[in-house]
N, CA and C atoms as a LAMMPS dump frame, in Angstrom:
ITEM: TIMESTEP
0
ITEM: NUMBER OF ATOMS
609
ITEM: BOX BOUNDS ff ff ff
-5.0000000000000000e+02 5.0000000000000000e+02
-5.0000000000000000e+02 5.0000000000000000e+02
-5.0000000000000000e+02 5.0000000000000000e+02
ITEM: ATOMS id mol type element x y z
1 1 1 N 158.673 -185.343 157.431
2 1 2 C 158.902 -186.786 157.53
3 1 3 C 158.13 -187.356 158.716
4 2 1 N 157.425 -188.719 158.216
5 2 2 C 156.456 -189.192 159.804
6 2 3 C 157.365 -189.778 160.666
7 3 1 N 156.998 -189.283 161.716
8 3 2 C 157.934 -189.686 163.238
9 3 3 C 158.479 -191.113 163.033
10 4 1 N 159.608 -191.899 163.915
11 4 2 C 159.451 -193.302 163.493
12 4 3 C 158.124 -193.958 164.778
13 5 1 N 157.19 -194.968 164.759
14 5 2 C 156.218 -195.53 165.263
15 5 3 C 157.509 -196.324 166.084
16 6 1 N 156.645 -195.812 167.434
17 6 2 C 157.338 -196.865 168.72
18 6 3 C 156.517 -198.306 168.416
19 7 1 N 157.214 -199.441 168.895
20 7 2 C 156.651 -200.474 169.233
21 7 3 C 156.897 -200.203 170.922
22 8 1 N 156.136 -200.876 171.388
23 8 2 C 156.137 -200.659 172.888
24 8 3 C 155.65 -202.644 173.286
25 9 1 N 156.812 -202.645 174.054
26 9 2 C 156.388 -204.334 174.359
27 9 3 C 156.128 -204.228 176.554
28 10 1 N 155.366 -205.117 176.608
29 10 2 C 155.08 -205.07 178.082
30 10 3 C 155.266 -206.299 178.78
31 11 1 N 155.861 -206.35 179.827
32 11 2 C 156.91 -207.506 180.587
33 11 3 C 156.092 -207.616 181.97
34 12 1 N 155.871 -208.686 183.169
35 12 2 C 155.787 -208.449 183.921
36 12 3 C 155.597 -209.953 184.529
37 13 1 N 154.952 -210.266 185.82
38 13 2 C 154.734 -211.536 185.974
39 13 3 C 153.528 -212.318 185.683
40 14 1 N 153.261 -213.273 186.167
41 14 2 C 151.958 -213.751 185.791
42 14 3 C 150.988 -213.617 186.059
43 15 1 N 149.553 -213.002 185.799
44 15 2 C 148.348 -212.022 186.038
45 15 3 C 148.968 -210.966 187.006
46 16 1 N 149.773 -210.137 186.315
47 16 2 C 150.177 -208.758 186.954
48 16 3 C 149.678 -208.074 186.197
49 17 1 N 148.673 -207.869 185.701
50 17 2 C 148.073 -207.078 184.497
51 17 3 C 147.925 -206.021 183.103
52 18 1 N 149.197 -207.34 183.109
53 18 2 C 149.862 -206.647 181.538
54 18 3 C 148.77 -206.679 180.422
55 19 1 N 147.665 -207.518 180.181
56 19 2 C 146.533 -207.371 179.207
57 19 3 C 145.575 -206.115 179.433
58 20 1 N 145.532 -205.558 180.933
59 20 2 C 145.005 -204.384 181.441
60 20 3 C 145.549 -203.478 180.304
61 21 1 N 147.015 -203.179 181.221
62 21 2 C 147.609 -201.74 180.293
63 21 3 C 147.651 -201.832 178.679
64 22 1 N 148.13 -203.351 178.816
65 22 2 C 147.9 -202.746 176.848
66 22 3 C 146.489 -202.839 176.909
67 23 1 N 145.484 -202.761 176.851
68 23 2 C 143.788 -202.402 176.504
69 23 3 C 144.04 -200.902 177.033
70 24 1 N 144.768 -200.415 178.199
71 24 2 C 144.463 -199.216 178.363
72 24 3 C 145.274 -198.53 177.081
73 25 1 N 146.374 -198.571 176.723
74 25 2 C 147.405 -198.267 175.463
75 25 3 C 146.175 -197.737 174.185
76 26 1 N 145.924 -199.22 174.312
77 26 2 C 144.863 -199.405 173.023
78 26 3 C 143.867 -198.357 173.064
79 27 1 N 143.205 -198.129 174.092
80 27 2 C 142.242 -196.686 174.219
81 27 3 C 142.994 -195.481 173.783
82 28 1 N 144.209 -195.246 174.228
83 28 2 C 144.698 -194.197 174.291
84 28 3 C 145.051 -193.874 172.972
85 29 1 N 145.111 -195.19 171.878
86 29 2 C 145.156 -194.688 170.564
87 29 3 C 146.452 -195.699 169.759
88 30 1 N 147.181 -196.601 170.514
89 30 2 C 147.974 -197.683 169.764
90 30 3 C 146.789 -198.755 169.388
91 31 1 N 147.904 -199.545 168.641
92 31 2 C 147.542 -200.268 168.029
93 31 3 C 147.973 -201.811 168.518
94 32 1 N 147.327 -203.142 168.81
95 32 2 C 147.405 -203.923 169.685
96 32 3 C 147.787 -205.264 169.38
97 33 1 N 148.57 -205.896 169.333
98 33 2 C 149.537 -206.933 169.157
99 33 3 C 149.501 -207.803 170.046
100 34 1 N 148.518 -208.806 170.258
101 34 2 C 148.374 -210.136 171.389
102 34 3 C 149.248 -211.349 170.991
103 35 1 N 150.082 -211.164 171.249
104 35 2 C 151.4 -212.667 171.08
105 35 3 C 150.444 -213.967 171.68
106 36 1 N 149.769 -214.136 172.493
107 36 2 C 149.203 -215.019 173.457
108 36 3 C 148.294 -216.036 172.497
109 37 1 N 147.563 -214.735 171.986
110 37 2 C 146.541 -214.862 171.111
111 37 3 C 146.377 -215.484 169.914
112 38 1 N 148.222 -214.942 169.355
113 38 2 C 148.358 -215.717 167.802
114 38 3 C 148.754 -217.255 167.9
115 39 1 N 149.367 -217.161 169.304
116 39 2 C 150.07 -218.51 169.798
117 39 3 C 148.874 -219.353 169.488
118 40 1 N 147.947 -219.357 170.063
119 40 2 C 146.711 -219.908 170.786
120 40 3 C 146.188 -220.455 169.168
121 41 1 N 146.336 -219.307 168.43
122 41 2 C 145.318 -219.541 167.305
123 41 3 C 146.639 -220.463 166.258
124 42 1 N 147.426 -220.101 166.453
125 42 2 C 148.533 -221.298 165.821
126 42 3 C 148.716 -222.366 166.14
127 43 1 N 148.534 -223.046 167.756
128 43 2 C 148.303 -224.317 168.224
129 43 3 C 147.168 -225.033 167.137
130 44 1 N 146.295 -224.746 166.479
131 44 2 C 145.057 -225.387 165.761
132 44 3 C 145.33 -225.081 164.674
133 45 1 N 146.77 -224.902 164.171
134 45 2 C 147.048 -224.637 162.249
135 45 3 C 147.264 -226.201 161.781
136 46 1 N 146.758 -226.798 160.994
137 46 2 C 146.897 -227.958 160.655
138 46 3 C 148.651 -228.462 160.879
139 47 1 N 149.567 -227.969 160.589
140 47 2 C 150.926 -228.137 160.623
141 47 3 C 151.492 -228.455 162.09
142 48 1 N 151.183 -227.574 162.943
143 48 2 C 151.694 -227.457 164.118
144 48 3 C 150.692 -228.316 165.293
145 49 1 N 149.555 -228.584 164.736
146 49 2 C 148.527 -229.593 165.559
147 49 3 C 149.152 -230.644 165.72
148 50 1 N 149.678 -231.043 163.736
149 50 2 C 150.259 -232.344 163.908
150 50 3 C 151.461 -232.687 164.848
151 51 1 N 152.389 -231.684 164.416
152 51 2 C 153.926 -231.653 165.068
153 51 3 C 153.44 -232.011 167.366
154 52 1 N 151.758 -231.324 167.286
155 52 2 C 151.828 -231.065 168.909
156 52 3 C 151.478 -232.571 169.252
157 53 1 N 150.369 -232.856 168.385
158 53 2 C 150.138 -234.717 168.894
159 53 3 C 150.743 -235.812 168.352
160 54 1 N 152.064 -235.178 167.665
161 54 2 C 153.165 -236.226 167.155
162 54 3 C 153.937 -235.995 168.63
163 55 1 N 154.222 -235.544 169.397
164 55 2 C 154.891 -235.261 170.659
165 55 3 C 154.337 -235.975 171.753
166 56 1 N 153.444 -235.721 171.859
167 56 2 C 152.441 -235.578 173.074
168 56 3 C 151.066 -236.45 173.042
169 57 1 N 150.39 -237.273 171.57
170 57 2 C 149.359 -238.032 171.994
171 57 3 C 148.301 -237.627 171.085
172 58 1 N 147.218 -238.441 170.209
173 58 2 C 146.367 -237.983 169.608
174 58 3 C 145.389 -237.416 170.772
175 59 1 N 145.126 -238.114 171.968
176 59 2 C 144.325 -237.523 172.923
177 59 3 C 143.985 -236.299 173.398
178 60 1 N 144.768 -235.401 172.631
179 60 2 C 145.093 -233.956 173.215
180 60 3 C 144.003 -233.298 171.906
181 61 1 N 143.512 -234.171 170.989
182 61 2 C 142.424 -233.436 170.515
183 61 3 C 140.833 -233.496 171.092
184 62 1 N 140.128 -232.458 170.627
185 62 2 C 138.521 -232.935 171.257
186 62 3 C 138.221 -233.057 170.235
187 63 1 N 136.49 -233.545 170.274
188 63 2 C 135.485 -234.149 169.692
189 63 3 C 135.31 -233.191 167.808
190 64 1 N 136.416 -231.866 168.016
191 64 2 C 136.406 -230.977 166.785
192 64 3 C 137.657 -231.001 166.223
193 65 1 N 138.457 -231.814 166.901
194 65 2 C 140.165 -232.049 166.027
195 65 3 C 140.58 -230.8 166.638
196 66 1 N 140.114 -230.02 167.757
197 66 2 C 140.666 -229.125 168.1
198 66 3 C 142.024 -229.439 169.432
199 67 1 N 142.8 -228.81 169.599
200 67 2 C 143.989 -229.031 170.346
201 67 3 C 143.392 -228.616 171.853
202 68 1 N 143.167 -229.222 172.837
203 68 2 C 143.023 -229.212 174.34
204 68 3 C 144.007 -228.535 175.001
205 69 1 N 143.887 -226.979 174.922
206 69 2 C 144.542 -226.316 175.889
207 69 3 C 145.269 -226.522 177.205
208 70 1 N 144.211 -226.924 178.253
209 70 2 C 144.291 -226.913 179.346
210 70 3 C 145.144 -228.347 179.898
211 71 1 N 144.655 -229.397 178.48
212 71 2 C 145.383 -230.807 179.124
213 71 3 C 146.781 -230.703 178.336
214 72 1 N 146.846 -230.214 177.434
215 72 2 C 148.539 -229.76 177.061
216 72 3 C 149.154 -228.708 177.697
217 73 1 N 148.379 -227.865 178.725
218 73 2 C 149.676 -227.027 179.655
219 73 3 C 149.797 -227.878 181.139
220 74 1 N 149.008 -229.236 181.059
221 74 2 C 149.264 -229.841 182.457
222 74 3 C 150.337 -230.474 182.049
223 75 1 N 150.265 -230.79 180.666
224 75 2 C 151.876 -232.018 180.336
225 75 3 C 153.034 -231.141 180.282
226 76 1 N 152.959 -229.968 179.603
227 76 2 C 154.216 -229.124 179.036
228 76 3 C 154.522 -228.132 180.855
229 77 1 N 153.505 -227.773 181.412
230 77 2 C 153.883 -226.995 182.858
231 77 3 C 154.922 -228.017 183.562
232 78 1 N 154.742 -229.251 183.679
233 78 2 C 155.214 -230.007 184.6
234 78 3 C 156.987 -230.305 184.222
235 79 1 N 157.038 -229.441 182.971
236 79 2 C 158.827 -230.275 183.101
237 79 3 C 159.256 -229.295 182.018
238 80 1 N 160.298 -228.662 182.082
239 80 2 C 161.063 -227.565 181.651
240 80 3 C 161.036 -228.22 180.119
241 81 1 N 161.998 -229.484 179.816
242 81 2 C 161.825 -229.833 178.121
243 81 3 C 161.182 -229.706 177.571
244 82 1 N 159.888 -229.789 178.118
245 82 2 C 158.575 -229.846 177.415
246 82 3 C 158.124 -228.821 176.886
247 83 1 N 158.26 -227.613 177.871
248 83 2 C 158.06 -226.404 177.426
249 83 3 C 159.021 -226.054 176.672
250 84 1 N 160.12 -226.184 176.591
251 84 2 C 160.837 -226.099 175.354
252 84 3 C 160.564 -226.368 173.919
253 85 1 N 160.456 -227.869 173.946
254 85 2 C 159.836 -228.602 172.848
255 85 3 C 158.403 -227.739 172.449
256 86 1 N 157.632 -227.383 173.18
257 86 2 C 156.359 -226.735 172.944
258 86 3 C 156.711 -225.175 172.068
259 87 1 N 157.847 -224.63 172.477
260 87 2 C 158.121 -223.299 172.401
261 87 3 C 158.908 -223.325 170.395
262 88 1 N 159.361 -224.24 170.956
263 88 2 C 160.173 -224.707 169.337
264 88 3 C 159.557 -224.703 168.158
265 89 1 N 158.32 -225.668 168.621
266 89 2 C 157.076 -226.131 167.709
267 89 3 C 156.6 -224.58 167.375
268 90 1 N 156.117 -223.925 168.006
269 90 2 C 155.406 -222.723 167.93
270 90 3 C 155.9 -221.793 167.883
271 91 1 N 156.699 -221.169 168.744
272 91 2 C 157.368 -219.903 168.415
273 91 3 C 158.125 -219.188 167.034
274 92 1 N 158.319 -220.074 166.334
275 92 2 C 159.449 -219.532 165.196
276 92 3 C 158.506 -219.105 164.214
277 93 1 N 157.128 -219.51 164.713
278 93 2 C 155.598 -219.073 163.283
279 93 3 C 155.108 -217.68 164.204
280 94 1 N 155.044 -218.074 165.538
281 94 2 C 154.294 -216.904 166.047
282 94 3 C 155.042 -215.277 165.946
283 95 1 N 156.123 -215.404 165.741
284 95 2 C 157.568 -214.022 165.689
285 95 3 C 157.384 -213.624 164.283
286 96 1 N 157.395 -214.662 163.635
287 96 2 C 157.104 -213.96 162.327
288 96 3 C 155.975 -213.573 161.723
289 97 1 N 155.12 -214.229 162.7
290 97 2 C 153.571 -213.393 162.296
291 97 3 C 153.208 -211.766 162.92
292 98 1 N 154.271 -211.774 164.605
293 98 2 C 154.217 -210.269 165.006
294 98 3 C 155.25 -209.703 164.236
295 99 1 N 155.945 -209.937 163.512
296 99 2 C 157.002 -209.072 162.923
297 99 3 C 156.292 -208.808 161.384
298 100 1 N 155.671 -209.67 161.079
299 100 2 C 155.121 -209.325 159.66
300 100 3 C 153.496 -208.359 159.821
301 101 1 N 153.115 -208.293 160.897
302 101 2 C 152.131 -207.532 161.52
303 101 3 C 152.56 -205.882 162.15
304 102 1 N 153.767 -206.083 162.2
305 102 2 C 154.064 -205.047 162.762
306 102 3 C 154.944 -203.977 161.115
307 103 1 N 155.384 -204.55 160.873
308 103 2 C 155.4 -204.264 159.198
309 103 3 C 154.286 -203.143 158.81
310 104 1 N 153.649 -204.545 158.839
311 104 2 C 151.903 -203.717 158.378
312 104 3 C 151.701 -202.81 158.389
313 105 1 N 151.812 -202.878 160.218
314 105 2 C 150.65 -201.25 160.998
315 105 3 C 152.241 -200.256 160.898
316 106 1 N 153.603 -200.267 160.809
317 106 2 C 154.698 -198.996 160.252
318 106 3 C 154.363 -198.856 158.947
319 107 1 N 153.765 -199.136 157.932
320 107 2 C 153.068 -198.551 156.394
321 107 3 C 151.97 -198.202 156.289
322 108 1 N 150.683 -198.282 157.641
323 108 2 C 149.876 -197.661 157.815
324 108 3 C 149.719 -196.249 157.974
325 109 1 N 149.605 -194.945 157.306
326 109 2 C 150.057 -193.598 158.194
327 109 3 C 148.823 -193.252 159.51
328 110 1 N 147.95 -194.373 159.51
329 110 2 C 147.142 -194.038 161.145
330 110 3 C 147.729 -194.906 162.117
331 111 1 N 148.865 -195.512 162.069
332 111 2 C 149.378 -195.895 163.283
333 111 3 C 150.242 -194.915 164.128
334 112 1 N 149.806 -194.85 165.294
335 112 2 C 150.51 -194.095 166.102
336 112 3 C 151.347 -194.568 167.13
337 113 1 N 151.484 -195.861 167.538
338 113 2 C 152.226 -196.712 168.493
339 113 3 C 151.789 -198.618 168.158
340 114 1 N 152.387 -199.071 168.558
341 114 2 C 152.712 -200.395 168.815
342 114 3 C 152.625 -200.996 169.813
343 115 1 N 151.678 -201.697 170.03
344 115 2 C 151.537 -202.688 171.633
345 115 3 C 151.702 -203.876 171.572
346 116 1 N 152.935 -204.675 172.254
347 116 2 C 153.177 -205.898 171.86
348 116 3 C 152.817 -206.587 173.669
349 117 1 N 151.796 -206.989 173.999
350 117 2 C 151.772 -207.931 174.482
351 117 3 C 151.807 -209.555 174.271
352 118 1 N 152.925 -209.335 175.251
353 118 2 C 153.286 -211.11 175.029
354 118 3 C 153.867 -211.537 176.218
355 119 1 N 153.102 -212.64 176.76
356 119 2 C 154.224 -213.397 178.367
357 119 3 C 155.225 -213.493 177.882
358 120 1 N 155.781 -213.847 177.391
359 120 2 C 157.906 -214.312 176.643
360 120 3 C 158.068 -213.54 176.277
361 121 1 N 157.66 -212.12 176.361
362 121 2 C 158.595 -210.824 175.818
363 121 3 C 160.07 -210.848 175.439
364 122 1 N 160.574 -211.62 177.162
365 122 2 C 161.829 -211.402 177.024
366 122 3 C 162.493 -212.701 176.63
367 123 1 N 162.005 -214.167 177.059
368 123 2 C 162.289 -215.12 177.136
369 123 3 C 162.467 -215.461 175.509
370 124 1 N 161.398 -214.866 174.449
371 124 2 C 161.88 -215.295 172.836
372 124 3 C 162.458 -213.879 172.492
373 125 1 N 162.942 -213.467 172.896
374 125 2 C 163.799 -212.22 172.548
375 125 3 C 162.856 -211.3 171.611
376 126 1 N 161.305 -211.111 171.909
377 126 2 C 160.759 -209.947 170.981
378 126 3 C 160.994 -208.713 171.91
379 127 1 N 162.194 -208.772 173.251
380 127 2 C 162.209 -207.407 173.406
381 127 3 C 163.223 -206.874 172.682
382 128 1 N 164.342 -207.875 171.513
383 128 2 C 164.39 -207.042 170.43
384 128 3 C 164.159 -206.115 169.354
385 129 1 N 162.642 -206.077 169.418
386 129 2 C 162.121 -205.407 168.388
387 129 3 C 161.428 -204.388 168.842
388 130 1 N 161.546 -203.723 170.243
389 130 2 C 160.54 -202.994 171.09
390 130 3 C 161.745 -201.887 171.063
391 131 1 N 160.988 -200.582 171.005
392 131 2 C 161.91 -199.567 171.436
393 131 3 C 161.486 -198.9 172.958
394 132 1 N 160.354 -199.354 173.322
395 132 2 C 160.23 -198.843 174.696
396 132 3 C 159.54 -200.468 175.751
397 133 1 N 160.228 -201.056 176.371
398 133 2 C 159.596 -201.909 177.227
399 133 3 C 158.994 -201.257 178.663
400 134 1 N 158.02 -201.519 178.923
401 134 2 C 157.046 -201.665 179.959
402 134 3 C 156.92 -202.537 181.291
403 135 1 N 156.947 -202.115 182.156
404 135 2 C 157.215 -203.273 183.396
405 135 3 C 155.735 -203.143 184.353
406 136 1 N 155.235 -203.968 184.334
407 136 2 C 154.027 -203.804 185.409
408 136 3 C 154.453 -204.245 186.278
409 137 1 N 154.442 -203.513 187.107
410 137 2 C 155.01 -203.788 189.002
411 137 3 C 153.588 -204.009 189.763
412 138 1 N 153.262 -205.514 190.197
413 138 2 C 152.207 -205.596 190.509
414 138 3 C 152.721 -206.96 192.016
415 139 1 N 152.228 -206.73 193.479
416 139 2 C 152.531 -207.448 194.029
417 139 3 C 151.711 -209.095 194.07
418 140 1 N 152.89 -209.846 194.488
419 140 2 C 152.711 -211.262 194.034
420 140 3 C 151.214 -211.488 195.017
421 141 1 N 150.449 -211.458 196.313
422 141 2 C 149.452 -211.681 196.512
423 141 3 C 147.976 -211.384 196.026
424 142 1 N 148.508 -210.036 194.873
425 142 2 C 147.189 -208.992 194.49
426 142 3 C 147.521 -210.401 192.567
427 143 1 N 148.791 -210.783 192.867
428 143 2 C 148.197 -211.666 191.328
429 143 3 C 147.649 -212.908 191.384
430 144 1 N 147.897 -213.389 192.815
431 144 2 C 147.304 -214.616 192.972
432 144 3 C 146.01 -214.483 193.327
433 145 1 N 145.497 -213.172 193.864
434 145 2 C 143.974 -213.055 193.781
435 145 3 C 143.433 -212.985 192.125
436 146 1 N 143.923 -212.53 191.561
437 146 2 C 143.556 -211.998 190.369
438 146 3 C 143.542 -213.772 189.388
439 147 1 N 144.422 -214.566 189.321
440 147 2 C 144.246 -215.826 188.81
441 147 3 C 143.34 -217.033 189.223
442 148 1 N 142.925 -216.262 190.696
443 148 2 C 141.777 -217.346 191.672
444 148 3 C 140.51 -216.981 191.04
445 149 1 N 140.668 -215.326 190.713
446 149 2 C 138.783 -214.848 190.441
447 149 3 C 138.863 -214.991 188.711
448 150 1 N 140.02 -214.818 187.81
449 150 2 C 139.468 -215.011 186.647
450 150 3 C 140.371 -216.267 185.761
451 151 1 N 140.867 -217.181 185.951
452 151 2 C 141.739 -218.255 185.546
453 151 3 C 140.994 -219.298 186.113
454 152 1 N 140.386 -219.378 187.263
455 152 2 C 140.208 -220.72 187.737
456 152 3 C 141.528 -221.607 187.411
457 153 1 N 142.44 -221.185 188.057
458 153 2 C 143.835 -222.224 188.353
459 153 3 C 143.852 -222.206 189.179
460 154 1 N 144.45 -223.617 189.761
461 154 2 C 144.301 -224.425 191.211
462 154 3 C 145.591 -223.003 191.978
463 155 1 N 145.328 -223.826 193.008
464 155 2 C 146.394 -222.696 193.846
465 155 3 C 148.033 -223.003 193.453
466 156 1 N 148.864 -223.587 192.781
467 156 2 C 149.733 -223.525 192.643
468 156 3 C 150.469 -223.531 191.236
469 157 1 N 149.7 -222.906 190.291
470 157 2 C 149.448 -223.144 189.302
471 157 3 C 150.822 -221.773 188.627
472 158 1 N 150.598 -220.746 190.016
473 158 2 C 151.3 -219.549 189.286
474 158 3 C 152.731 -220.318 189.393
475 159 1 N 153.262 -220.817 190.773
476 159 2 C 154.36 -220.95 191.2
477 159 3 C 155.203 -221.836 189.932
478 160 1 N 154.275 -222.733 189.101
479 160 2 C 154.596 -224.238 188.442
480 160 3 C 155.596 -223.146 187.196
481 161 1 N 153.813 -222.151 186.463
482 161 2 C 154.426 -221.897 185.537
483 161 3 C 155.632 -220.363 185.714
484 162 1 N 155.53 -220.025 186.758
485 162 2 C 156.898 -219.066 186.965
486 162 3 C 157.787 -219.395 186.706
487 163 1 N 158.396 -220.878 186.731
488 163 2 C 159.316 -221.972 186.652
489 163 3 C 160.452 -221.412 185.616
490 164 1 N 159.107 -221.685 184.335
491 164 2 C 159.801 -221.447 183.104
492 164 3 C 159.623 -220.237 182.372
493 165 1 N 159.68 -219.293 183.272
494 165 2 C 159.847 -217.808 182.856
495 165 3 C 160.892 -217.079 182.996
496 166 1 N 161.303 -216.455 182.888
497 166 2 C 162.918 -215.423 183.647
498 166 3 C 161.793 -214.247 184.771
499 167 1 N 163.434 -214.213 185.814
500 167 2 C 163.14 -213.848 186.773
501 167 3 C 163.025 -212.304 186.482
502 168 1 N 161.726 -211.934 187.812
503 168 2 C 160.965 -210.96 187.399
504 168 3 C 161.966 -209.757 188.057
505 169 1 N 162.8 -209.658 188.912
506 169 2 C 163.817 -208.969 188.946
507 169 3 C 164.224 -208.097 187.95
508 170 1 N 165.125 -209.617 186.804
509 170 2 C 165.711 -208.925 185.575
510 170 3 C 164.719 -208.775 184.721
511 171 1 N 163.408 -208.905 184.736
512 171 2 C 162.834 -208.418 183.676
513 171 3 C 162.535 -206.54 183.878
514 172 1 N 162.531 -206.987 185.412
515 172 2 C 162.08 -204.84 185.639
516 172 3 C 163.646 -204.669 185.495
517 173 1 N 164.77 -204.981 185.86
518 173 2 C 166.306 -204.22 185.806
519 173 3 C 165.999 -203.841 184.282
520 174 1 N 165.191 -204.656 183.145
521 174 2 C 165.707 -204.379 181.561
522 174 3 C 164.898 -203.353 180.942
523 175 1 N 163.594 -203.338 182.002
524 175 2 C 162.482 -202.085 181.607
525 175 3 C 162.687 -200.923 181.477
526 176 1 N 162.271 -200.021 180.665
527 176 2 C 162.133 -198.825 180.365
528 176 3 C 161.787 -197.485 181.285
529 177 1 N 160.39 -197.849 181.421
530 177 2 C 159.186 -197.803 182.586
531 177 3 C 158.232 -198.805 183.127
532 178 1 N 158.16 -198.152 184.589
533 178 2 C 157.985 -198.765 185.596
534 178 3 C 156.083 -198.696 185.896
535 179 1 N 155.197 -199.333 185.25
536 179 2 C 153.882 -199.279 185.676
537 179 3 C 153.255 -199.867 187.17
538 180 1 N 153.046 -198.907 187.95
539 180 2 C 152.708 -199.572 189.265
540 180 3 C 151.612 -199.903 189.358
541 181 1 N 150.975 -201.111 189.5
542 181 2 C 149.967 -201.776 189.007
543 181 3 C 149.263 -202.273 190.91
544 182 1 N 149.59 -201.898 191.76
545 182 2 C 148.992 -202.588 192.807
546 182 3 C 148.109 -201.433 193.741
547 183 1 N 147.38 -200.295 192.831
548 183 2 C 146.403 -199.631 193.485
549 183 3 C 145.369 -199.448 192.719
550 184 1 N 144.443 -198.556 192.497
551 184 2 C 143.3 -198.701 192.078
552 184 3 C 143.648 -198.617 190.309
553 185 1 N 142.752 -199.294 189.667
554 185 2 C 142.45 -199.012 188.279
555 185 3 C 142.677 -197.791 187.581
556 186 1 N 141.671 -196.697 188.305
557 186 2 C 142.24 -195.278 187.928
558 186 3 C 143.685 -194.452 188.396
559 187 1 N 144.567 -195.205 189.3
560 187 2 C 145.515 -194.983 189.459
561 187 3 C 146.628 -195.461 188.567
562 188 1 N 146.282 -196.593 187.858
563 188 2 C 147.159 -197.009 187.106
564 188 3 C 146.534 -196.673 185.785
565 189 1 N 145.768 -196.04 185.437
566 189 2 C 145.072 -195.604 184.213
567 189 3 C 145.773 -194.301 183.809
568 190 1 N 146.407 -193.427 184.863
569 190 2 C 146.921 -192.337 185.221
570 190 3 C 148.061 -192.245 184.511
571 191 1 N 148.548 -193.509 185.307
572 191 2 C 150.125 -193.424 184.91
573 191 3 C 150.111 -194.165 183.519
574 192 1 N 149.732 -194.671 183.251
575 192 2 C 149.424 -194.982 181.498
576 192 3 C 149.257 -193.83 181.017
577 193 1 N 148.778 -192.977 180.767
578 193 2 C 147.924 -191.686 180.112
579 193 3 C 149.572 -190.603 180.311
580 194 1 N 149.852 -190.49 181.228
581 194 2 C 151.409 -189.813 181.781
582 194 3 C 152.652 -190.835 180.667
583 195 1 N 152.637 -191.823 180.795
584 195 2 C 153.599 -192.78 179.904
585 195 3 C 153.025 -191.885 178.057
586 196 1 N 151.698 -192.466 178.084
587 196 2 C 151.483 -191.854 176.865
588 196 3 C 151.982 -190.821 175.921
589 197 1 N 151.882 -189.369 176.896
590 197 2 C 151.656 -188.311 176.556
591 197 3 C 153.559 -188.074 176.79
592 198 1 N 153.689 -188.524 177.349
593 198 2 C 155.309 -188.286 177.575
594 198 3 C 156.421 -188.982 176.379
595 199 1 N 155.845 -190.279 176.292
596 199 2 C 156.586 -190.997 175.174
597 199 3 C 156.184 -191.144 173.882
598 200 1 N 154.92 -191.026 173.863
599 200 2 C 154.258 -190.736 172.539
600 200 3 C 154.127 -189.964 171.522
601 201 1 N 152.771 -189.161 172.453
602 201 2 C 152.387 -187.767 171.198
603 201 3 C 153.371 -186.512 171.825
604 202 1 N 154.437 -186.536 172.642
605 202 2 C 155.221 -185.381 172.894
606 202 3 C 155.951 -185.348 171.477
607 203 1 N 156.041 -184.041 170.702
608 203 2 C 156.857 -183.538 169.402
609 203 3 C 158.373 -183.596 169.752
């Protein structure tokens, strides 16, 4: 009988380099699940475009009817409802697209693991569907370097959207394992490869 396929979901704060480890996951031989990604690509589904500039303003499209990222997380960052209202609109399509994806790759027999990266791991409850959560332990000055050199967000940009996240405390109290993310690359490549071989391909 084939083993049951872990899903493995990864939690942490903001650019603590949870897209790192799952790419490292992904080398190691899972299979890769970007919540961020489907979000992103669901903001521009004809349905949910409408529902976003029935809220918020035809202005929030550009010159391609496409939805303006950056000027809809300055409106929705600034006030908790909003991000709500934003989360409402979108979330209830994006869960069922990782749950009907994840379907998929458990009837595949070359799947060997499950990588669910997603910022709201815990906040839309997909750490229901994870049998092993992941915590990147990464300190708060090594992430605010990390959002200065590849985000180009102003300097207070982490603090705004921490707001409306759950605290990173209880997200490591709910973790599984503990990825220490604040030394070199190959140090945390290590302990990925150790997570692997321990929770994975061990018989």
């Amino acid at each position: 009988m084939k083993q049951r396929i872990k899903v493995i979901g990864i939690t942490g704060g903001i650019a603590s380099g949870k897209s790192t480890i799952a790419e490292m996951l992904k080398s190691s031989g899972a299979d890769l699940i970007d919540a961020d990604k489907i979000c992103h690509e669901l903001i521009n589904t004809k349905d949910i475009a409408l529902e976003i500039t029935k809220r918020w303003g035809s202005h929030l499209l550009d010159n391609h009817g496409k939805i303006k990222r950056d000027v809809l997380a300055e409106i929705v960052f600034s006030d908790r409802k909003e991000v709500s209202a934003l989360n409402r609109i979108v979330h209830p399509k994006a869960i069922k697209q990782i749950k009907s994806k994840i379907a998929e790759l458990h009837a595949k027999t070359s799947t060997k693991a499950i990588v669910l990266d997603a910022a709201l791991l815990v906040e839309s409850n997909l750490i229901d569907i994870c049998d092993i959560v992941l915590f990147v332990d990464t300190e708060k000055n090594r992430c605010k370097t990390r959002v200065l050199n590849s985000r180009n967000w102003p300097l207070d940009e982490i603090a705004k959207r921490e707001k409306f996240q759950g605290l990173i405390p209880q997200k490591r109290e709910i973790s599984d394992v503990i990825i220490n993310n604040n030394h070199s690359k190959e140090d945390t490549l290590n302990q990925v490869k150790d997570f692997w071989c321990q929770f994975i391909t061990k018989k």
